[in-house]
Structures are given as structure tokens and as C-alpha cells.
C-alpha positions in Angstrom: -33.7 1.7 -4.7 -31.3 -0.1 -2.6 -33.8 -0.7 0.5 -34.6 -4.0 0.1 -31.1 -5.9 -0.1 -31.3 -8.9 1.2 -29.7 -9.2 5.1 -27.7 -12.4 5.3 -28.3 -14.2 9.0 -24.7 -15.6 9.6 -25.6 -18.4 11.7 -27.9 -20.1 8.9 -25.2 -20.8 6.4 -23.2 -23.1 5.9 -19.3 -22.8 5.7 -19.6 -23.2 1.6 -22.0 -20.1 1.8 -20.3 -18.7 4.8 -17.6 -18.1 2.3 -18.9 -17.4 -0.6 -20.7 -14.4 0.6 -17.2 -12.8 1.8 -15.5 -13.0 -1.8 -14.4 -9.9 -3.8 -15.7 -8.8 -6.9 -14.1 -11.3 -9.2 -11.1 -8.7 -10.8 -8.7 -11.2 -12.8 -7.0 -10.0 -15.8 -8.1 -11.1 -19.1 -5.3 -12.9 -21.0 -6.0 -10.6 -23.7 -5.2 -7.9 -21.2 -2.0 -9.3 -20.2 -0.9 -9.8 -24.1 -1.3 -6.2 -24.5 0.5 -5.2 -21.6 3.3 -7.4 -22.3 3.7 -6.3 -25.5 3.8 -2.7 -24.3 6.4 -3.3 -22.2 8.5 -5.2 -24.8 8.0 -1.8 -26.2 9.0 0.6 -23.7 12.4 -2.1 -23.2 13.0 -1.3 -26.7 12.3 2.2 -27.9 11.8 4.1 -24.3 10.7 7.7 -24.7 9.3 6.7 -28.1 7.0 4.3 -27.0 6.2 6.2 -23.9 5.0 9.3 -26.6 3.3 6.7 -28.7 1.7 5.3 -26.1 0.5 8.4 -24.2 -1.4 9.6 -27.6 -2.9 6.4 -27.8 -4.3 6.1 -24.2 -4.6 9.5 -22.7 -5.3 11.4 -26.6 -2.3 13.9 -25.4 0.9 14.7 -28.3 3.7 15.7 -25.5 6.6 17.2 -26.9 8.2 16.6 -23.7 7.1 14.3 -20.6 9.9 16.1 -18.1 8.1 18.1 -15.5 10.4 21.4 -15.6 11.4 22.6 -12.2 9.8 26.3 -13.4 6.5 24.5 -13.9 7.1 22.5 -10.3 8.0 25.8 -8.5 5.1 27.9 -10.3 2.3 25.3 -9.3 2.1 26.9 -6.2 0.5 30.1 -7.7 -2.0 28.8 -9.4 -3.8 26.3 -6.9 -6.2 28.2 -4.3 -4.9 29.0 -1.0 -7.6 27.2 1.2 -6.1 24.2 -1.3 -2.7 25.1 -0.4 -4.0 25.5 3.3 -5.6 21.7 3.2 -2.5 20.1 1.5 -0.4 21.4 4.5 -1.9 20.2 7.2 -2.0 16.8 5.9 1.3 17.0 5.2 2.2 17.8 8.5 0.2 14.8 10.3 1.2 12.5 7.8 5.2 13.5 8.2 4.8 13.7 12.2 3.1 10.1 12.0 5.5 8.5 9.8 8.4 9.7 11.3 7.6 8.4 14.3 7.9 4.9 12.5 11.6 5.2 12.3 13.3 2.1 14.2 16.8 2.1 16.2 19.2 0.4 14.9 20.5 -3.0 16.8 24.3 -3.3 18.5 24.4 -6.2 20.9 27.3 -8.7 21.7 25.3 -12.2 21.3 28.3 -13.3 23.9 31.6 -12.7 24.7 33.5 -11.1 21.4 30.8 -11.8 19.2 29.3 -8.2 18.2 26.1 -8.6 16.0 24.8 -5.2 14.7 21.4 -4.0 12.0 21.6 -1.3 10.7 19.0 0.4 8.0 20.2 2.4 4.8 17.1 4.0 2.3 16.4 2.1 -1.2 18.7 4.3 -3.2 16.2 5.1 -5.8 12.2 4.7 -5.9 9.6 5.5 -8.3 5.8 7.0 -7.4 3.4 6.2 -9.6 0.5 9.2 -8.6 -3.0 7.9 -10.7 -4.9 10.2 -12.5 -8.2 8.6 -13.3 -11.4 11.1 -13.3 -9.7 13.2 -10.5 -5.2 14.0 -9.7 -4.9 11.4 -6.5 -3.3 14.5 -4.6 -3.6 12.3 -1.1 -1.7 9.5 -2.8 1.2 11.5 -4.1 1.8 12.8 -0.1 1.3 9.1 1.1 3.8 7.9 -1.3 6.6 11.1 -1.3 6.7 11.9 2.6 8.0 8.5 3.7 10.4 8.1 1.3 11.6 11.3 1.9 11.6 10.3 5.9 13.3 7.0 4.8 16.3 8.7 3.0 15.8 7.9 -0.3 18.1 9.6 -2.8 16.6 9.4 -6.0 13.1 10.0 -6.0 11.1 9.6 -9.2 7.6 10.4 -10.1 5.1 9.5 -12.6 1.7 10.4 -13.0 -0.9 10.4 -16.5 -0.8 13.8 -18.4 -1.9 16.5 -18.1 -0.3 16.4 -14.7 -2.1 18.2 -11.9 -0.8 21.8 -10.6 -2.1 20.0 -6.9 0.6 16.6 -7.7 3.6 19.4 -9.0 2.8 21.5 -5.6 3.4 18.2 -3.4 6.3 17.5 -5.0 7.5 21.1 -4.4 6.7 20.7 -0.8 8.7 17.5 -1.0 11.5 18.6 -2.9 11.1 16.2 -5.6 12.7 17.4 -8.6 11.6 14.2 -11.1 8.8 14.5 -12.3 7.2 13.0 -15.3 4.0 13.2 -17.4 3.2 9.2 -18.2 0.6 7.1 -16.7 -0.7 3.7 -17.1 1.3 0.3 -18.0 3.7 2.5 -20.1 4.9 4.8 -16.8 5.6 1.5 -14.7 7.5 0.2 -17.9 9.7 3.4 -17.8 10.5 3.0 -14.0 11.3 -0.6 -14.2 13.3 -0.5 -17.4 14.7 3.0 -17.7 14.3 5.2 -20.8 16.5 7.9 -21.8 14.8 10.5 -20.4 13.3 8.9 -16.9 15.7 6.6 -14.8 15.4 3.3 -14.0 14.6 2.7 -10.2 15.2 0.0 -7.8 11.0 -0.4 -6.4 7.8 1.1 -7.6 5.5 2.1 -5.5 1.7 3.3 -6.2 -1.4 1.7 -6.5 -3.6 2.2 -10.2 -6.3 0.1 -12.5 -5.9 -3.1 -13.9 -3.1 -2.6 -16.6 -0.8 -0.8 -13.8 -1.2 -3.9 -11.5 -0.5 -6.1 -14.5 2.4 -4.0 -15.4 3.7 -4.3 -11.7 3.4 -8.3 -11.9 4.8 -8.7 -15.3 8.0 -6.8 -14.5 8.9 -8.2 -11.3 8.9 -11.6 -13.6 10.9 -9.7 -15.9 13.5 -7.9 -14.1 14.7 -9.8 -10.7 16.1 -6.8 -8.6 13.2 -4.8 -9.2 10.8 -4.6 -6.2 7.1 -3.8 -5.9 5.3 -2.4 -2.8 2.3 -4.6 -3.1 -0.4 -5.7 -5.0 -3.2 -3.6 -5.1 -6.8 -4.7 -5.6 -10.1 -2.7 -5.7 -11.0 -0.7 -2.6 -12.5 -2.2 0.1 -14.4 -1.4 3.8 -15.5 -3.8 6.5 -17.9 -2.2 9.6 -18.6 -3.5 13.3 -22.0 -1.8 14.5 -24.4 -2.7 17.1 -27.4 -1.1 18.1 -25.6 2.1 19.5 -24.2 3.0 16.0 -25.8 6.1 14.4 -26.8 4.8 10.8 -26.6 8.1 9.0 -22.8 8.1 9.5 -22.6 4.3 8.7 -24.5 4.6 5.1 -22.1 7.8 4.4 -19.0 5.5 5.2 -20.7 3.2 3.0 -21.2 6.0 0.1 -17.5 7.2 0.4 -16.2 3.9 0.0 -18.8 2.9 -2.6 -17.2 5.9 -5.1 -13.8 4.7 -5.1 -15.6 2.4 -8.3 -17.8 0.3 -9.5 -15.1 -3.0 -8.0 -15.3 -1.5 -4.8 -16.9 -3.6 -1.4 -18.4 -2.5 2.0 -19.2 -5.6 4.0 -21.2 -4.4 7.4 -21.3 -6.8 10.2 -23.8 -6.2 13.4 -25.5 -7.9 16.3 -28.6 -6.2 15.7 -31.3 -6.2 12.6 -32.3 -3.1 13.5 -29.6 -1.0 12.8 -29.0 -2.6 9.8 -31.9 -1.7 8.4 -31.9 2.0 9.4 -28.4 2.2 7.4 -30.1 0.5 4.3 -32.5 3.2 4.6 -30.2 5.7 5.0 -28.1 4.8 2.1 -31.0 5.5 0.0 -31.7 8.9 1.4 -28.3 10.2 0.9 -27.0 8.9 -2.2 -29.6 11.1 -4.7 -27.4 13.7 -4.0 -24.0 12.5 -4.7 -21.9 13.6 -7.7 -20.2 9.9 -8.0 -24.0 8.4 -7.7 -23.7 6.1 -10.9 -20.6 4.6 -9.7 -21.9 4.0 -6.5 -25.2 2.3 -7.1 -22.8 -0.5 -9.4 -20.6 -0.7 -6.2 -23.5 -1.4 -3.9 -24.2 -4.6 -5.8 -20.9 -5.8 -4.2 -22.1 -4.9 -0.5 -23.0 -7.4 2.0 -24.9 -7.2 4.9 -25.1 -9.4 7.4 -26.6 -10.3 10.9 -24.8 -12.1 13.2 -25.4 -13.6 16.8 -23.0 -11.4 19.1 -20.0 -9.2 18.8 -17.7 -11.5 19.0 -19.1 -13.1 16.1 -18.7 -9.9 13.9 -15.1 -10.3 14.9 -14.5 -13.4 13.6 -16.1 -12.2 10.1 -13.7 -9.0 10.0 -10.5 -11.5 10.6 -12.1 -14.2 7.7 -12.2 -11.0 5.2 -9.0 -9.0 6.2 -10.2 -5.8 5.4 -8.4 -3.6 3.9 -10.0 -0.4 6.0 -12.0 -1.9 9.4 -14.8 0.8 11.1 -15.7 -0.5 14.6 -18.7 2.2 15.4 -20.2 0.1 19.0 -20.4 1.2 22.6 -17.0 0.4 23.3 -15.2 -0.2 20.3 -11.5 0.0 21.4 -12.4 -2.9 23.4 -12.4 -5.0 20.2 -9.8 -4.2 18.7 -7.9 -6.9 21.1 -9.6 -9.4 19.2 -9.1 -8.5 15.4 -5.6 -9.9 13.7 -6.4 -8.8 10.2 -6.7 -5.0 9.4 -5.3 -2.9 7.2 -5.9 0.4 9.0 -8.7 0.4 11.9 -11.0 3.3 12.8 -12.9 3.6 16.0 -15.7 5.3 16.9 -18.6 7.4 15.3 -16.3 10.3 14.8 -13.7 8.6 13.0 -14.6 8.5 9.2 -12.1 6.2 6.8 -12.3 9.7 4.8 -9.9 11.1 7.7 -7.3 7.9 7.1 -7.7 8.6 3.5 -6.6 12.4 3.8 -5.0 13.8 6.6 -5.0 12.1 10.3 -1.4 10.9 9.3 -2.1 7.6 8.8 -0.6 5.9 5.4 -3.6 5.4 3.1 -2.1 2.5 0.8 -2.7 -0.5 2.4 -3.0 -4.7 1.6 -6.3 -5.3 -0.2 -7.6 -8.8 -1.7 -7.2 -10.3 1.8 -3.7 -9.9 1.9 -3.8 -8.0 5.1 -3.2 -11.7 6.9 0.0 -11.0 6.3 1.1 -7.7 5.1 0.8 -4.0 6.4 0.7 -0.8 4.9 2.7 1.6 3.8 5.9 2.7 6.0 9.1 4.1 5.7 10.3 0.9 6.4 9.2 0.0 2.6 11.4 2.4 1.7 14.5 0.6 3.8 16.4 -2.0 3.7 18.2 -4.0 6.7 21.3 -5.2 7.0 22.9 -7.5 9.6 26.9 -7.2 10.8 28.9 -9.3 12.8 32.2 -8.9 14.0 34.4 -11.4 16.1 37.2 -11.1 18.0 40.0 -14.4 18.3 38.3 -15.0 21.5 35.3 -14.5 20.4 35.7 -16.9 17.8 37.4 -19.5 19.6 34.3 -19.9 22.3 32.0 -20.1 19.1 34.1 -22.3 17.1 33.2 -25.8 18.2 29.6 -25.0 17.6 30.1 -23.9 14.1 32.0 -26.6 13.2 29.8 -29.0 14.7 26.6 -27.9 13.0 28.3 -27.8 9.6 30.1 -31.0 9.1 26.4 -31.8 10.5 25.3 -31.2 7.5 27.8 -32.1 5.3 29.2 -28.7 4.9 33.2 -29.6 5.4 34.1 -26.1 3.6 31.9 -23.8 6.2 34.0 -26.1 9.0 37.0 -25.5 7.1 36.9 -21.5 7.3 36.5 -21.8 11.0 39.8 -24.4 11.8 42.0 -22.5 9.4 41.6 -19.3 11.6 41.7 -21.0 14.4 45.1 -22.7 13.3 46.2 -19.3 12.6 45.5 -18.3 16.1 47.3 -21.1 17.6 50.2 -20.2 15.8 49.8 -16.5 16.6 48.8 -16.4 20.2 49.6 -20.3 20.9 46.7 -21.6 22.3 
């Protein structure tokens, strides 16, 4: 079945095909697609809740009457979930909240010299909305990696949005989190609602929350749209890159491979080793395990996206894994947090055969929404900080700004800035006149 895909041998190809075999699935949206969404969010600007109702029958077949989440539904969610659910849900929650808050950062209060105080200071985005997917299952995981660090950050007004009929598992989290807005929208039409305002949900200042094609078009569209209204990042289809040498036990590779496989049919494992044997054995191992998977339609599409490939040494694998930019890394060798040194590019890393991507997708605390596409050459995932802002203060003192003034003055009439120069002299006039010198 999936057996004999072809093993790539790194060191025969050329840097065209060197690259080539590292590209996503090719997930561009149509320009019919992006007609449609604009024209739903023209309509959302417009009407609001009406197109939001029109637009929910359309998509998810639901007639709402109402799309606020009452606080008796919120609070009675707990009572109808199971408590080895209940049980689950809460330890996550409790790694997740201990590892974030860990991510807070000291503010900065330093004199750069004499009389010249220079201060940063951080203060929560005032108001945020989570957008939770629905899809074929509620994204519980995703609602707790998007409400516990804004709630760590501070955040005030905390909306969230998530496809109807919304999950008793989502309205539990956001019991636990003592979120009281709560809405039943999905799709293009619930990030219209967060980035416009309607009169029932309120506009925020960034969206948050990953989702299919027309939410990421939604996401990009609006930010064009509205220019104080922030994103957290652009999220492609799942992806999973994996270190092994010969050491590696291929029956936990192939079900890393599965699990990543039935995020959906866009989704991409690369797997990287030193050694053709072990490669293989988790080709083989692939096939034995996934006859018995629930998802097993969507994964055999998704293996079509998978490379394999052979390399010369470790070191080599390395410089694969920093080309790609995985979104999720697995480094299952003899000594794998010796590697780690040498990868710059990595979403979230995990080491060893005991450390599943499942785990950073659930519960070891670990913030699951992280750069996809490539993007992690330069971006990270999630953190309070995204919830955050910084802001810099500086304070002088006259003497303070009579030892800096020469400089300032020098570098703007520099630049033919006579006006920045200006605001300097005319204090320091007044400080002649004041303390006469």
C-alpha cells in the first residue's frame, strides 16, 4: 500500500531537486475563493448579526435564533461532559498555565547615563478574539492554547468564536477560563464579526486561531481592510519533520507519521536519516498500522505529500530540518539533545523516542499553534507575549539633558532635521535662564 515509496538519496540531487522535493502541498487560494470571501465580509461590515445568521444556514445548515453562548449554558457544560474528560482537560490545563506563565518577562528600568531614565514596560492587548475550529471534531486543545495565555497576559476582553453547534467540551474551557463571550459562528463569517464588530459580538483589537482556507483568507483580507486590527499568524496545513538514525524504533516513527498524517489530506511529514535501513522498517510499519485507523482515508491522501529521504550523516539531516523550517521537529537518535545545538528553524522540538508531537499537541504545556509554510525562520509560537504589547519611557532630568543635548542636536541637523534640534535648544535656553548655566 504505501511500502514502496520511493527513498530520495540526498546527495544525488541537485539543488533544483534538492528543493523541490522540500515544497508544501501547493495550498493557494483560488481567486474565486477570495471573491467570495470578500464579498462575505462586505456583508458582515454591512448587516452584522444578519449576515452572520444568513451565513451560518448557508455553511453549517444550522437556523440560530441566537449565536450568544448564555452564561447558564457555559456554567451547565460542566455536567454534561464525562469526568475522565473533565479529568483530561485539567491536567492540560494545568501544564499549559504553569508553562506559559513562566513566559512572563520583567519589565526594564535602567538609567542609559546620568539623568536619562529609559524604562519598558508591557500592558495586555485590551481586547482579543479566539477563533476555536470545528471541523469533523470541537478543537478542545486549541481553545486551552488560545484562552490560557491571554488570560496570563491580562487581557480584558476576551472573545470567542467557534462553528455551531458549539461543543459542551469548548463551553467547559471557557468556564475554566472564565470567559464569558462566547459565540456560535465559524468560518470567514466569525473572523468578519471579530474584525468589524456586529451588534451582538464586539469588535476586537487581534484575532487569534488557526482554521481552513476561507478563515486564513478572511484573516489576510481584513488586516488589508482594517489597519489596527492584528493577526497572530498565518496558518498553513500541518506539518512534521523527523531526525532518525539507526537507533530509532520505527514503530513509534510510522505512528508519529500517522498522527500527523490525520490532521488532513494538506498535511506533510518529511523524515530525514543516516541510515536506509530504518527507513524502510518505518515504511513498513506505516502500512501495518494504518488499517486500523479511524482517520485512515485522510491519511493515505496525506501520505502522498511525505518524503523520505537518505542522507550521508547527521549533520546532514540537520541542514534539511533548517531548509524546511518545520513547523513540529522529532529528533528520535542516540543522542538527540545533542543536535538540537545545531537546528535554527523549529517551531516546537521533541526529543527522544518517548516524546510524541501528540504530547505538544495536548498537554505537556507547550503552546500547540505554531509558524507553518516555512515561516518558522523567523517567527515563534504562540506566547503570552502575543497577547502584549511593549512600551518604551524615557524620562530626563535638566542635567540629564544637558549631557545629551549636543548629541541630539548634532545627529539631527545631520540630517536635516532643524525642528528635532530646535526642541532640544529651546529647553536648554530655558534652563540657562532658569538655573544659569
Amino acid at each position: 500500500m504505501f511500502a514502496n515509496h520511493e527513498i530520495s538519496y540526498w546527495y544525488r540531487l541537485n539543488q533544483h531537486q534538492r528543493n523541490n522535493i522540500l515544497l508544501r502541498p501547493n495550498i493557494i487560494a483560488s481567486d474565486d475563493l477570495k471573491t467570495r470571501i470578500k464579498l462575505i465580509l462586505d456583508e458582515i461590515r454591512r448587516c452584522g448579526d444578519n449576515a452572520i445568521f444568513k451565513y451560518t444556514k448557508i455553511f453549517d445548515k444550522i437556523d440560530l435564533k441566537t449565536i450568544t453562548v448564555s452564561q447558564d449554558r457555559i456554567n451547565n457544560s460542566e455536567f454534561i461532559i464525562s469526568d475522565s474528560l473533565k479529568h483530561a482537560i485539567l491536567i492540560a490545563k494545568k501544564n499549559i498555565q504553569f508553562f506559559h506563565n513562566k513566559q512572563k518577562i520583567n519589565s526594564i528600568d535602567v538609567y542609559t547615563q546620568v539623568g536619562v531614565r529609559c524604562q519598558q514596560v508591557f500592558t495586555p492587548i485590551q481586547s482579543v478574539g479566539l477563533y476555536v475550529p470545528g471541523g469533523s471534531a470541537p478543537l478542545l486543545s486549541t481553545a486551552l492554547m488560545l484562552s490560557i495565555p491571554a488570560i496570563i497576559a491580562g487581557c480584558k476582553n476576551i472573545i470567542l468564536c467557534s462553528p455551531p453547534p458549539i461543543s459542551n467540551e469548548i463551553l467547559y474551557i471557557a468556564k475554566l477560563c472564565n470567559i464569558h463571550h462566547v459565540f456560535e459562528v465559524g468560518g470567514a463569517q466569525a473572523i468578519a464579526a471579530l474584525g468589524f464588530g456586529t451588534q451582538t459580538i464586539p469588535k476586537v483589537n487581534k484575532i487569534f486561531g488557526p482554521g481552513n482556507l476561507y478563515v486564513t483568507e478572511a484573516k489576510i483580507q481584513l488586516t488589508q481592510l482594517l489597519p489596527g486590527l492584528a493577526i497572530d499568524m498565518i496558518a498553513g496545513p500541518s506539518e512534521l519533520l523527523i531526525i532518525i538514525d539507526k537507533t530509532a524504533n520505527p514503530a513509534f516513527v510510522a505512528a508519529d507519521v500517522l498522527s500527523q498524517s490525520e490532521h488532513g489530506v494538506d498535511s506533510q511529514v518529511i523524515i530525514v536519516s543516516d541510515n536506509i535501513n530504518i527507513l524502510q522498517k518505518v515504511l513498513l510499519h506505516i502500512n501495518q498500522q494504518v488499517s486500523s485507523l479511524s482517520r485512515k482515508n485522510i491519511i493515505l491522501k496525506s501520505l502522498k505529500n511525505h518524503q523520505f529521504i537518505l542522507t550521508k550523516d547527521l549533520s546532514e539531516c540537520i541542514q534539511i530540518s533548517n531548509m524546511y523550517a518545520p513547523e513540529h521537529l522529532i529528533i528520535q537518535t542516540k543522542y538527540p539533545r545533542k543536535l538540537i545545538h545545531g537546528i535554527t528553524n523549529a517551531g516546537s522540538i521533541f526529543l527522544g523516542p518517548w516524546s510524541p508531537e501528540s504530547v505538544g499537541d495536548y498537554a505537556s504545556g507547550t503552546n500547540h499553534v505554531l509558524p507553518t509554510n516555512g515561516y518558522a525562520v523567523a517567527a515563534s509560537g504562540l506566547g503570552i507575549i502575543d497577547f502584549q504589547k511593549k512600551m518604551t519611557i524615557q524620562e530626563l532630568t535638566p542635567f540629564g539633558l544637558k549631557n545629551i543635548a549636543k548629541v541630539v542636536q548634532t545627529l539631527a541637523f545631520s540630517e536635516k532635521m532643524d525642528a528635532h534640534a530646535h526642541a532640544v535648544t529651546v529647553r536648554c535656553n530655558a534652563m540657562k535662564d532658569k538655573y544659569g548655566k
